[in-house]
N, CA, C and O atoms as a printed pandas DataFrame, in Angstrom:
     atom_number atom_name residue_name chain_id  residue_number  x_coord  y_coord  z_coord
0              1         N          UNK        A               1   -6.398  -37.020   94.737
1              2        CA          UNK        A               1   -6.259  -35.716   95.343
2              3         C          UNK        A               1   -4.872  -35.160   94.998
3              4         O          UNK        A               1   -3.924  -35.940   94.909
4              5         N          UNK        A               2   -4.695  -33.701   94.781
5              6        CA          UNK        A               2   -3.504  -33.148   94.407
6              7         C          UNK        A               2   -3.125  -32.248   95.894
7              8         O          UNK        A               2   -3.860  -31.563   96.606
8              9         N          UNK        A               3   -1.479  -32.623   96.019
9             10        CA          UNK        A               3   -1.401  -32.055   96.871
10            11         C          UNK        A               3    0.034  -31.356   96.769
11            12         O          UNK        A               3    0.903  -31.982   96.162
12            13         N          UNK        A               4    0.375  -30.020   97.353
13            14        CA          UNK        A               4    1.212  -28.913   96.762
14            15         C          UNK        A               4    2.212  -28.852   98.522
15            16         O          UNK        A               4    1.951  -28.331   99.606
16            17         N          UNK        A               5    3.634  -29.858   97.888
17            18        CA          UNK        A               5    4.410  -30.465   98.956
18            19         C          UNK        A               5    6.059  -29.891   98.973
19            20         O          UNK        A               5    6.364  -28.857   98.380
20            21         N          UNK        A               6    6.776  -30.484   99.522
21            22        CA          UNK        A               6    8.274  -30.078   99.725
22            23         C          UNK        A               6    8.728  -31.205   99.174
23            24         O          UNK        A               6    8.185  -32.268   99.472
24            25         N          UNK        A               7    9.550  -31.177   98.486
25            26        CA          UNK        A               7   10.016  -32.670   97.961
26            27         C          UNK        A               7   12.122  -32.443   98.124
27            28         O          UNK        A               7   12.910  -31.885   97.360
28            29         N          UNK        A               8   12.371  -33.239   99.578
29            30        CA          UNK        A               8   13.850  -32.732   99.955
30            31         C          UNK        A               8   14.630  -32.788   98.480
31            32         O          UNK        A               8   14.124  -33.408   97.544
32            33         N          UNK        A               9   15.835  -32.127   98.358
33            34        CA          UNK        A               9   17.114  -32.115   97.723
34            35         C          UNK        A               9   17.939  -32.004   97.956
35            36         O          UNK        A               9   17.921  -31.912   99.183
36            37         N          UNK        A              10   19.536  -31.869   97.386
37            38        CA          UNK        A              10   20.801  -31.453   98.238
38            39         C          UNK        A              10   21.259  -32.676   98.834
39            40         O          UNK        A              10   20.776  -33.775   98.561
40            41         N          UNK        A              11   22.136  -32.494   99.600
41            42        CA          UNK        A              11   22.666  -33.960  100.116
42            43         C          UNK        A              11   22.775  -33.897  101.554
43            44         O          UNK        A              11   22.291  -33.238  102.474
44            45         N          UNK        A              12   23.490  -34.715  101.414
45            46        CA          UNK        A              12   23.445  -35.082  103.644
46            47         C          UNK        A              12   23.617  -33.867  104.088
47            48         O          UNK        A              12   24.175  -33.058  103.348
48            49         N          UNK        A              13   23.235  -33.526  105.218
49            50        CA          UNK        A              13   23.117  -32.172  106.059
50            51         C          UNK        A              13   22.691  -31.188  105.275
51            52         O          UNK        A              13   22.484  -30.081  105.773
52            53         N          UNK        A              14   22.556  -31.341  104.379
53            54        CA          UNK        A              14   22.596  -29.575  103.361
54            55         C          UNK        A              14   21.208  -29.706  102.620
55            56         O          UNK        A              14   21.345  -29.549  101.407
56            57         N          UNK        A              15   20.159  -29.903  102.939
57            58        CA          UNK        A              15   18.549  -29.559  102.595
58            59         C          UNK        A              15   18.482  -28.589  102.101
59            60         O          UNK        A              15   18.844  -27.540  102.633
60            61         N          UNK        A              16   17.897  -28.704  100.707
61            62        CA          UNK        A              16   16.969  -27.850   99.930
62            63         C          UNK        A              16   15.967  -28.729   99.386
63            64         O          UNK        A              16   16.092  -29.933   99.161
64            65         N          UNK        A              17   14.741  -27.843   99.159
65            66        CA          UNK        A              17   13.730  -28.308   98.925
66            67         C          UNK        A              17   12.776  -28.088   97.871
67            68         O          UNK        A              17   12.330  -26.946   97.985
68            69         N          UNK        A              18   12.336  -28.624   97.012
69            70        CA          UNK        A              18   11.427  -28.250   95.598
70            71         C          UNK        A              18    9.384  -28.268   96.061
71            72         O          UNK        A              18    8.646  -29.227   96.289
72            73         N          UNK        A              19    9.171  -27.166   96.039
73            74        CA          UNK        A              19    7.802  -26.664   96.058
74            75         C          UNK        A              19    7.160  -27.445   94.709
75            76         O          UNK        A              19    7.349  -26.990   93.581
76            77         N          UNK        A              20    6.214  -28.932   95.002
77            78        CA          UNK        A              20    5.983  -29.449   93.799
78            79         C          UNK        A              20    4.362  -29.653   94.025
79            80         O          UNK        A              20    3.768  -29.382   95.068
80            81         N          UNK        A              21    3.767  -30.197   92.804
81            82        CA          UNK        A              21    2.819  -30.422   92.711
82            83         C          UNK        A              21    2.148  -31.857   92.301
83            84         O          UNK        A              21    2.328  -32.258   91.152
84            85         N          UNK        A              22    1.406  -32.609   93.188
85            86        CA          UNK        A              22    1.798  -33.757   92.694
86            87         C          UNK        A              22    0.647  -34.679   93.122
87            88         O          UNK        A              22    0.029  -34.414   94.153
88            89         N          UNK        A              23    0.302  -35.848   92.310
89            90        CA          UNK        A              23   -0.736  -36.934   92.958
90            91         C          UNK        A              23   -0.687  -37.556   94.478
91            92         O          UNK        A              23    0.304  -38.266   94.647
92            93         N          UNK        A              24   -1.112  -37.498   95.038
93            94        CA          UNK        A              24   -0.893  -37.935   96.639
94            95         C          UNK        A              24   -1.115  -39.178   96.544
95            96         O          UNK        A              24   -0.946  -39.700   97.645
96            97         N          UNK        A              25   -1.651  -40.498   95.130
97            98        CA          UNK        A              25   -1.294  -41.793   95.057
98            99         C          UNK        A              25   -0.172  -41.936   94.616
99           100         O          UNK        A              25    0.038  -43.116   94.335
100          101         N          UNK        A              26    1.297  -40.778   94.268
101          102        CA          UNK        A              26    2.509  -41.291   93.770
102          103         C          UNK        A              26    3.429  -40.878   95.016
103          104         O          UNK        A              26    3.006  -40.053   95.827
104          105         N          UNK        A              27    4.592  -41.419   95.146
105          106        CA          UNK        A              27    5.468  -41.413   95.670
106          107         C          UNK        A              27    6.122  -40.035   95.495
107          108         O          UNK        A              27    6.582  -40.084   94.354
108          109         N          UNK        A              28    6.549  -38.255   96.265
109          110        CA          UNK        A              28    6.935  -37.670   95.906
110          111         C          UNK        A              28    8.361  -37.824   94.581
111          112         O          UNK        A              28    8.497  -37.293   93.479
112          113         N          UNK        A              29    9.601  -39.229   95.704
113          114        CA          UNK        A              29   10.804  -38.996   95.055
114          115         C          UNK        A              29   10.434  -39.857   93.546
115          116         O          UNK        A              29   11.412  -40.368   92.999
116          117         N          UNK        A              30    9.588  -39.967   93.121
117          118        CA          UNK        A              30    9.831  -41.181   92.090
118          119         C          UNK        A              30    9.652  -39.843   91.233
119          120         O          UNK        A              30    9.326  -40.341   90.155
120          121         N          UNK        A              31    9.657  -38.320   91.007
121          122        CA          UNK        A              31   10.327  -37.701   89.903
122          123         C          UNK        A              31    8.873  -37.484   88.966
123          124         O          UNK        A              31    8.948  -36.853   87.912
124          125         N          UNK        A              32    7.655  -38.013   89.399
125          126        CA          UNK        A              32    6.727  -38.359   88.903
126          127         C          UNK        A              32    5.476  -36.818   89.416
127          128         O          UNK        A              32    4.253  -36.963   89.443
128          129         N          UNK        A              33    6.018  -35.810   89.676
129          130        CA          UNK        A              33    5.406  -34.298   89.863
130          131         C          UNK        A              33    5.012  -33.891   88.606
131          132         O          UNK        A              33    5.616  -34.011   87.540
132          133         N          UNK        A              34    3.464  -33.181   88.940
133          134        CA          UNK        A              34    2.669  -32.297   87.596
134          135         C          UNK        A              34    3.590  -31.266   87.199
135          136         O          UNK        A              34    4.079  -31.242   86.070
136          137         N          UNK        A              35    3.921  -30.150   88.360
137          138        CA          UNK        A              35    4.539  -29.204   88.175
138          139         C          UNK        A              35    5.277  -28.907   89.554
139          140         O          UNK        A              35    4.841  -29.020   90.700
140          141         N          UNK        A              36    6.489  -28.506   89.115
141          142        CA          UNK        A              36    7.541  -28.099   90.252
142          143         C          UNK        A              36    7.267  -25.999   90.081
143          144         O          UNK        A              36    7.168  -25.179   89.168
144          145         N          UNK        A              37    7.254  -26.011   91.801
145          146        CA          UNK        A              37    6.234  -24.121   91.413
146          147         C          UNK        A              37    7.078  -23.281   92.624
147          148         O          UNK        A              37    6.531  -22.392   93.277
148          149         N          UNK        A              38    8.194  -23.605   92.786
149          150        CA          UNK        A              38    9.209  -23.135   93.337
150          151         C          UNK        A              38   10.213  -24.097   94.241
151          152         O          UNK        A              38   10.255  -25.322   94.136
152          153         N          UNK        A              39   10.985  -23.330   95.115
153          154        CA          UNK        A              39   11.865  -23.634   95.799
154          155         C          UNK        A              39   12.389  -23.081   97.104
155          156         O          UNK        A              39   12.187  -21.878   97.274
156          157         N          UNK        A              40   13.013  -23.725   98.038
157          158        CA          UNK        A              40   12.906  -23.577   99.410
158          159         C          UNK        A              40   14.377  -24.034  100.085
159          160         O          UNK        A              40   14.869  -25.162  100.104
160          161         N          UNK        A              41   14.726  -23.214  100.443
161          162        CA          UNK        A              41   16.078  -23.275  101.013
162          163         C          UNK        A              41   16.692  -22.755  102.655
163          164         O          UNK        A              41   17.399  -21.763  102.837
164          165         N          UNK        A              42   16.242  -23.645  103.658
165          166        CA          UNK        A              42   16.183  -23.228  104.936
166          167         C          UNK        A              42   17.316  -22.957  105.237
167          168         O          UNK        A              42   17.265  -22.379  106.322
168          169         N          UNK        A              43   18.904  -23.090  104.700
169          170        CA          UNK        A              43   20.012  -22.880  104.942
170          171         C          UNK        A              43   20.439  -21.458  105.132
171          172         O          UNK        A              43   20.935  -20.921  106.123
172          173         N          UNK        A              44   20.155  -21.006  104.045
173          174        CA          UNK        A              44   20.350  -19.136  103.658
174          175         C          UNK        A              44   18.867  -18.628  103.649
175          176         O          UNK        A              44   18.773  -17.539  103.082
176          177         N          UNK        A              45   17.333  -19.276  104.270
177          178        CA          UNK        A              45   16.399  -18.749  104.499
178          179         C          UNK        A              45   15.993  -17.848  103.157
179          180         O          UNK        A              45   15.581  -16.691  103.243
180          181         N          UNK        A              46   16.201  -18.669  101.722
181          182        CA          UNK        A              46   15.554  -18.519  100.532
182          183         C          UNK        A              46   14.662  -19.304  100.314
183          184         O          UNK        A              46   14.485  -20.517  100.206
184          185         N          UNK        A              47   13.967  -18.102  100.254
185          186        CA          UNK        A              47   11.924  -19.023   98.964
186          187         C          UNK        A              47   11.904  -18.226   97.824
187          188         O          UNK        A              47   12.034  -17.003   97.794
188          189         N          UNK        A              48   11.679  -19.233   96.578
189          190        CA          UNK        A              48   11.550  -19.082   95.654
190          191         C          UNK        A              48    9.727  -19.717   95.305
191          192         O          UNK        A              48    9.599  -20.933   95.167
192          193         N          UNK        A              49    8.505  -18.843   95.197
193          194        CA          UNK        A              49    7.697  -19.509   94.543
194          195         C          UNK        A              49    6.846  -18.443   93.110
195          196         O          UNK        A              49    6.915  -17.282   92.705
196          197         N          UNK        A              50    6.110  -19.665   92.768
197          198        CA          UNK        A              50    5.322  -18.602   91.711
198          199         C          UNK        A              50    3.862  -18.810   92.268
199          200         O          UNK        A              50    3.135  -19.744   92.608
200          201         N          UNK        A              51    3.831  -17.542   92.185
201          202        CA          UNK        A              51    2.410  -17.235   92.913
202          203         C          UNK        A              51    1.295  -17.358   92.821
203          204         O          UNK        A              51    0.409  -17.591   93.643
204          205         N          UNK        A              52    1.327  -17.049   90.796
205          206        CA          UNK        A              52    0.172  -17.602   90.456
206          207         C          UNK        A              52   -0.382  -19.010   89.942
207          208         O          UNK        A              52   -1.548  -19.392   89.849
208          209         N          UNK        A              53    0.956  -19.742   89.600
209          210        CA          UNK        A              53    0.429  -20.799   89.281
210          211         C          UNK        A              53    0.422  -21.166   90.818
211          212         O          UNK        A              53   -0.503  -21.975   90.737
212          213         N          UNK        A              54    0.728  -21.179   92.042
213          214        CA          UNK        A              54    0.093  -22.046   93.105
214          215         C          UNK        A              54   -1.333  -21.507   93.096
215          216         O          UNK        A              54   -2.263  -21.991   92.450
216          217         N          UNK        A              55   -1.369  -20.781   93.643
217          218        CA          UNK        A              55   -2.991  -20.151   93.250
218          219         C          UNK        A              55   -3.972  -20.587   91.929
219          220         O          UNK        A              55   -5.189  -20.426   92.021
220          221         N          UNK        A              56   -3.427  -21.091   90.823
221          222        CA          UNK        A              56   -4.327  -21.515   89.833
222          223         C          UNK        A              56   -4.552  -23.358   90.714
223          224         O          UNK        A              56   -5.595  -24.002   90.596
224          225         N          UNK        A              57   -3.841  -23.645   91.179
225          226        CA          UNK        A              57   -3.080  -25.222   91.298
226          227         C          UNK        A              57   -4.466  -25.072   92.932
227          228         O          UNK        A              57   -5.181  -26.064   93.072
228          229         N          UNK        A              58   -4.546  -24.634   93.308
229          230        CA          UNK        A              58   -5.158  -24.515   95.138
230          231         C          UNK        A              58   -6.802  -24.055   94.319
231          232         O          UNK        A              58   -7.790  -24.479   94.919
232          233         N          UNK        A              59   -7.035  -23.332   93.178
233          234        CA          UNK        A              59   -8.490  -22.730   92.770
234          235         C          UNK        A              59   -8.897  -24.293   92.112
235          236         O          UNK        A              59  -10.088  -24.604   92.094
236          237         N          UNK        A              60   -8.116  -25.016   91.709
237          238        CA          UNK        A              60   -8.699  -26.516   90.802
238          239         C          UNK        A              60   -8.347  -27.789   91.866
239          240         O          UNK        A              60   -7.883  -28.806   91.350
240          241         N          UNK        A              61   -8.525  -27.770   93.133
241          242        CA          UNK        A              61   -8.856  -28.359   94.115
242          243         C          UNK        A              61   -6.981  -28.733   94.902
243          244         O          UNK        A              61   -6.898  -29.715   95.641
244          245         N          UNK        A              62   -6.141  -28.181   94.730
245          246        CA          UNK        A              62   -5.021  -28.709   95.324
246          247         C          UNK        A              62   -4.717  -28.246   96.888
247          248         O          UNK        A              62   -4.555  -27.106   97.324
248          249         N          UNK        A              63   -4.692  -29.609   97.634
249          250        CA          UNK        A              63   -4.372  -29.143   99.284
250          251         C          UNK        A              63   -2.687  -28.878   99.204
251          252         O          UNK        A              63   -1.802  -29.644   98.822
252          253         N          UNK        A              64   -2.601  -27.394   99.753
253          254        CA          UNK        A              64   -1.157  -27.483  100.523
254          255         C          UNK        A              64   -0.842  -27.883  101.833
255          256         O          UNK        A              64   -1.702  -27.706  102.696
256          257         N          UNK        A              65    0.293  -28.417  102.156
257          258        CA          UNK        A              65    0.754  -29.142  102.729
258          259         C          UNK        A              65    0.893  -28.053  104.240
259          260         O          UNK        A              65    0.817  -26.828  104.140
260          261         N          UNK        A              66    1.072  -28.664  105.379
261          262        CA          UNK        A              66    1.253  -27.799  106.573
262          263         C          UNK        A              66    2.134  -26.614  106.249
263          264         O          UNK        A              66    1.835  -25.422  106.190
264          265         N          UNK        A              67    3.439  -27.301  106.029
265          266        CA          UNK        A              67    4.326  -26.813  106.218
266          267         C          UNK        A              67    4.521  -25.361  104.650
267          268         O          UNK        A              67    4.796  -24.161  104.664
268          269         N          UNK        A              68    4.210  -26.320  103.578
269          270        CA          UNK        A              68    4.026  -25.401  102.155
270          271         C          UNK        A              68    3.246  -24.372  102.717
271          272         O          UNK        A              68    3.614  -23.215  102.512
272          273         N          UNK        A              69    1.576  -24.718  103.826
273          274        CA          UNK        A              69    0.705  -23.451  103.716
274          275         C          UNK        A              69    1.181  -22.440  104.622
275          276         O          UNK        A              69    0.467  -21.449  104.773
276          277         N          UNK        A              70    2.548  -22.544  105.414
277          278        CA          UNK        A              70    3.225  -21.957  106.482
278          279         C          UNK        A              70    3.860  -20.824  105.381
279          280         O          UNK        A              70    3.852  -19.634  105.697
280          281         N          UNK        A              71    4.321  -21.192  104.282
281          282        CA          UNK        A              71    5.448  -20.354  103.639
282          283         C          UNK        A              71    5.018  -19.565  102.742
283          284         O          UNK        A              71    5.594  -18.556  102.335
284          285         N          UNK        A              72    2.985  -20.403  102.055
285          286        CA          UNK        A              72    2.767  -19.028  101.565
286          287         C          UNK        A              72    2.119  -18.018  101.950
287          288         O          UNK        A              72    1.902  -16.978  101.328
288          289         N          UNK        A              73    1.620  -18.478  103.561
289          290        CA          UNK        A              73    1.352  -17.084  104.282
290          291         C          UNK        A              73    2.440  -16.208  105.017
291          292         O          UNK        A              73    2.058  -15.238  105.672
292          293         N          UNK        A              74    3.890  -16.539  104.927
293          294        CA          UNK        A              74    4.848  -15.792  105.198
294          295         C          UNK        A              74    5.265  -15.405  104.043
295          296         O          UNK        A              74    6.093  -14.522  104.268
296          297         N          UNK        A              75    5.119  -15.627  102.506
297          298        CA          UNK        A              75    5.105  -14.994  101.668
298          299         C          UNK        A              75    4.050  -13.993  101.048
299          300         O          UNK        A              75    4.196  -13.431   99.963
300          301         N          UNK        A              76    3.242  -13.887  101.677
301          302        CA          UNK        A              76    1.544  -13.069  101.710
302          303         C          UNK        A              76    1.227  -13.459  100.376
303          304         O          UNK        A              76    0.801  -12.607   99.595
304          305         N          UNK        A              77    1.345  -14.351  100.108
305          306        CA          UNK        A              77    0.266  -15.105   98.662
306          307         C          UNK        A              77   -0.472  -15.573   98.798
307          308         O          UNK        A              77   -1.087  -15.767   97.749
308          309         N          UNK        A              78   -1.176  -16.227  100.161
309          310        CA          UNK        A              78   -2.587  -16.454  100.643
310          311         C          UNK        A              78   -2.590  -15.496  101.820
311          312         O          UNK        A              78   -1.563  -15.035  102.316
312          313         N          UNK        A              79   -4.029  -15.187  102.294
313          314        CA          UNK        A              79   -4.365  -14.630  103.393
314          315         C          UNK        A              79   -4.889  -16.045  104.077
315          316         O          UNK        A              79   -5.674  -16.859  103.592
316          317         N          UNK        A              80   -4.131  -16.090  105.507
317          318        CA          UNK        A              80   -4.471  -16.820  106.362
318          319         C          UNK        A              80   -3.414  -17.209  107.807
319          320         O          UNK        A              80   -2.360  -16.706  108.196
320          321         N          UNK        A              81   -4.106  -18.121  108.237
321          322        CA          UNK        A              81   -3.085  -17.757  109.582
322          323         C          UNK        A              81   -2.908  -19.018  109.497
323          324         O          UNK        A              81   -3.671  -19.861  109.025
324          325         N          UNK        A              82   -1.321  -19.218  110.218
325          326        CA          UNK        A              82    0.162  -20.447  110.015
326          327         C          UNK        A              82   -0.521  -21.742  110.951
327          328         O          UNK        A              82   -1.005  -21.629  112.077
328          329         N          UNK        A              83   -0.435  -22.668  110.342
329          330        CA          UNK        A              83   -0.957  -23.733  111.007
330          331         C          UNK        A              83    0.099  -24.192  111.934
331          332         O          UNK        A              83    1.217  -23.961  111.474
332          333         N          UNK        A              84    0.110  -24.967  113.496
333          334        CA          UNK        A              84    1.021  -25.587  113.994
334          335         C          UNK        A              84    1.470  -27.083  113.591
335          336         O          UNK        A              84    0.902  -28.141  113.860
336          337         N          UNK        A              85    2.468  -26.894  112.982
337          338        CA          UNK        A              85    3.137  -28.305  112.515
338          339         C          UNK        A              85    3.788  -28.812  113.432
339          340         O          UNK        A              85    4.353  -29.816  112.998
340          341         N          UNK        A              86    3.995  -28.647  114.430
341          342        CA          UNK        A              86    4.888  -29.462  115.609
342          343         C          UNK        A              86    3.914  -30.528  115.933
343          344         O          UNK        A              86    2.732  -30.587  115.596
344          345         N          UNK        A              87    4.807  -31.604  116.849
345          346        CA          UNK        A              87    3.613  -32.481  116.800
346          347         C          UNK        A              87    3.172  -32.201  118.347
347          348         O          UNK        A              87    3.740  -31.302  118.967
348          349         N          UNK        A              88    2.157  -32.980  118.955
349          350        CA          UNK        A              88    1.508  -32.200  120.085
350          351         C          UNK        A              88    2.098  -33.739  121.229
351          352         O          UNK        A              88    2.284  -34.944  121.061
352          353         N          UNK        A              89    2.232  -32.488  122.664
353          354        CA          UNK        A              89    2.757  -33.453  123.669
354          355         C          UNK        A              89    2.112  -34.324  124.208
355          356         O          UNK        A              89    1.092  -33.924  124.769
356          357         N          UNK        A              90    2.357  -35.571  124.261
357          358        CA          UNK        A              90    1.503  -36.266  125.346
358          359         C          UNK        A              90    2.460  -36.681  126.581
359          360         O          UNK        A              90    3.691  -36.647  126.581
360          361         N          UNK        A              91    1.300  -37.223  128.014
361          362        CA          UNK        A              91    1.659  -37.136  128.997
362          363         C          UNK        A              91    2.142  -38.179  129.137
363          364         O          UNK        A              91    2.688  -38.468  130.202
């Protein structure tokens, strides 16, 4: 299964993140991604993606990730509504 993830960067405290594409039997950090299809930077609240290759990458069976399918419906490159990624309370 292909799945279209955040793969961290940057160093201690300072997160940025690479919009990749990748086998869900490999390890994101092992460097081992089909295609890297933007970038994500929660610091200064920059996204960088390409639109159509995620969209070619999601039409030939690729799941995005919670959090990835959060950013491309705040980027209106899919129509759909934001999934909750928090995790849920128990009593």
């Amino acid at each position: 299964m292909i799945n279209i993830r955040l793969q961290r960067r940057g160093r201690k405290n300072d997160p940025s993140f690479r919009v990749i594409v990748v086998d869900s039997r490999r390890k994101p950090k092992a460097g081992n991604y089909l295609e890297m299809v933007g970038s994500y930077d929660p610091r200064v609240n920059r996204v960088e993606l390409q639109g159509e290759r995620i969209l070619h990458w999601i039409k030939n069976g690729a799941q995005p990730s919670d959090t990835v399918h959060n950013l491309l419906v705040s980027q209106k490159i899919i129509d759909a509504k934001k999934k909750n990624v928090l995790p849920k309370k128990h009593a």
